[in-house]
C-alpha positions as CSV (number, residue, x, y, z in Angstrom):
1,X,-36.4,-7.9,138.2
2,X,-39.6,-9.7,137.9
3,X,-41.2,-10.2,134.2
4,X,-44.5,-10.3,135.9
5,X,-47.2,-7.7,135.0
6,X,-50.0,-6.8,137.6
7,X,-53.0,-5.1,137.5
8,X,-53.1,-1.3,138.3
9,X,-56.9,-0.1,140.5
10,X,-57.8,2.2,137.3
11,X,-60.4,4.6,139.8
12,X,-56.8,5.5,141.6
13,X,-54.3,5.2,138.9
14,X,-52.2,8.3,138.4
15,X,-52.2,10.0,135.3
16,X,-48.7,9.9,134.9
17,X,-48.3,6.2,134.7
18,X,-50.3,6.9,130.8
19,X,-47.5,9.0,130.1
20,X,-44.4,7.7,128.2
21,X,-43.5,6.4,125.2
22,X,-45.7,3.6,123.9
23,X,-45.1,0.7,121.4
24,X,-48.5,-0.8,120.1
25,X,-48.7,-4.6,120.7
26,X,-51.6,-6.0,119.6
27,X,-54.8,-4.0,117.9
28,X,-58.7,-5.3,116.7
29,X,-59.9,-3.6,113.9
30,X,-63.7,-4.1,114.6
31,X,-65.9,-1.5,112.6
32,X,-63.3,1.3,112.6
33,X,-61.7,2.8,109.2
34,X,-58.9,-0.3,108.9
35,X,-56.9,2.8,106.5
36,X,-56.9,5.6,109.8
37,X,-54.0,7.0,111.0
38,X,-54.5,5.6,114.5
39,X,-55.8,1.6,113.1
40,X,-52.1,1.6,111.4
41,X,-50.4,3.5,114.5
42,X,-47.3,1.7,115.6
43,X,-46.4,3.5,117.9
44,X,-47.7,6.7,120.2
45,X,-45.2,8.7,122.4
46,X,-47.5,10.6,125.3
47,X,-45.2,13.7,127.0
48,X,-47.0,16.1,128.9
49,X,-49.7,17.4,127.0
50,X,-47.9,16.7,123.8
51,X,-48.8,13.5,121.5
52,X,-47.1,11.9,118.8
53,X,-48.2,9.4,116.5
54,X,-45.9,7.5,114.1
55,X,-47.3,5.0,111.4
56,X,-45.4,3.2,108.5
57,X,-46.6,6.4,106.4
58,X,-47.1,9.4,108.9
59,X,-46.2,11.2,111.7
60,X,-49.2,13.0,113.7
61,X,-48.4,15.6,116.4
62,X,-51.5,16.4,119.2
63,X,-52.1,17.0,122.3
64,X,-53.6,14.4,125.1
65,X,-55.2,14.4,128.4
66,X,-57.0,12.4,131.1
67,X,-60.5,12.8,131.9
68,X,-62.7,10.8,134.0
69,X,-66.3,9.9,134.2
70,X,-68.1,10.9,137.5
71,X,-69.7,8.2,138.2
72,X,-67.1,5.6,138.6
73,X,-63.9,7.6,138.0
74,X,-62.5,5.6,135.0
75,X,-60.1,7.1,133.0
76,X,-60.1,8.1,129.4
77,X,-57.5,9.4,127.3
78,X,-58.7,12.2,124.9
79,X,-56.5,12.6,122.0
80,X,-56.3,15.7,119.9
81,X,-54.8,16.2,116.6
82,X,-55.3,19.4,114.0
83,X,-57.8,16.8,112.1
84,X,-59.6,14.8,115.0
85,X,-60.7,14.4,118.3
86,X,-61.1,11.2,119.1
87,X,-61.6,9.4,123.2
88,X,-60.4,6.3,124.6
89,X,-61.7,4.3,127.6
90,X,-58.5,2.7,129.5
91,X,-59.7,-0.7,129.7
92,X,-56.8,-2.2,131.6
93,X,-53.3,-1.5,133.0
94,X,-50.5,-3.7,133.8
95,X,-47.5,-3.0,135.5
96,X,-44.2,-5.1,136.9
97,X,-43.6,-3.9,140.6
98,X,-40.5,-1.6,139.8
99,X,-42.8,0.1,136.8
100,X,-40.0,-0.8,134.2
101,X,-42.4,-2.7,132.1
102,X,-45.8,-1.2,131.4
103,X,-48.9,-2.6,129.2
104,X,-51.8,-0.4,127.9
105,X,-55.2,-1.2,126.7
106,X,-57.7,1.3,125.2
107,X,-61.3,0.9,123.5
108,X,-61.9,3.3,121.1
109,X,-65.7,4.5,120.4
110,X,-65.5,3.5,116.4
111,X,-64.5,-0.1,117.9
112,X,-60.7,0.0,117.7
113,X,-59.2,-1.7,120.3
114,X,-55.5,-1.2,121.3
115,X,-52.9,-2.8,123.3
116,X,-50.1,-0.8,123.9
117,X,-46.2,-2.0,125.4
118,X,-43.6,-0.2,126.8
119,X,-40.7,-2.0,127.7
């Protein structure tokens, strides 16, 4: 099995390769509320429609989906809890060629910036 990640054409990607149970990496703060549920996220498990959030102090349980702009077809991931909406542009995603390693990036409109694992 090869370690190495490759690019995945976001215009074709499938919306089931977002799916799945996602470990956060990496995130940049930027101008977005540094005490949010989502800027201390560690973690965010994407099942069907159902979303789960877990953080050192909460669990937060939503719903997600993909929608993409018209223009270009870039995908975003609206996510949907009892307390806020909130929509992510998929920036980038990497893939090994057997899809057992996976690696996530999503720009939030308040600035966050994520990048998401799963091994």
């Amino acid at each position: 099995m090869s370690d190495l990640l490759l690019d995945i054409n976001l215009q074709q990607v499938p919306d089931a390769y977002l799916a799945g149970a996602w470990r956060v990496a990496h995130r940049v703060i930027n101008r977005a509320d540094p005490a949010s549920f989502l800027a201390q996220a560690t973690s965010l498990l994407l099942s069907d429609v159902l979303l789960e959030l877990q953080s050192p102090t909460l669990s937060e349980i939503g719903s997600w989906a993909v929608q993409r702009d018209e223009l270009l077809n870039r995908p975003y991931l609206s996510l949907n809890f009892p307390t806020e909406e909130m929509r992510a542009l998929v920036t980038r995603l990497r893939r090994t060629t057997d899809g057992a390693r996976s690696q996530l990036n999503l720009y939030f409109s308040s600035g966050l910036e994520m990048q998401l694992d799963r091994p």
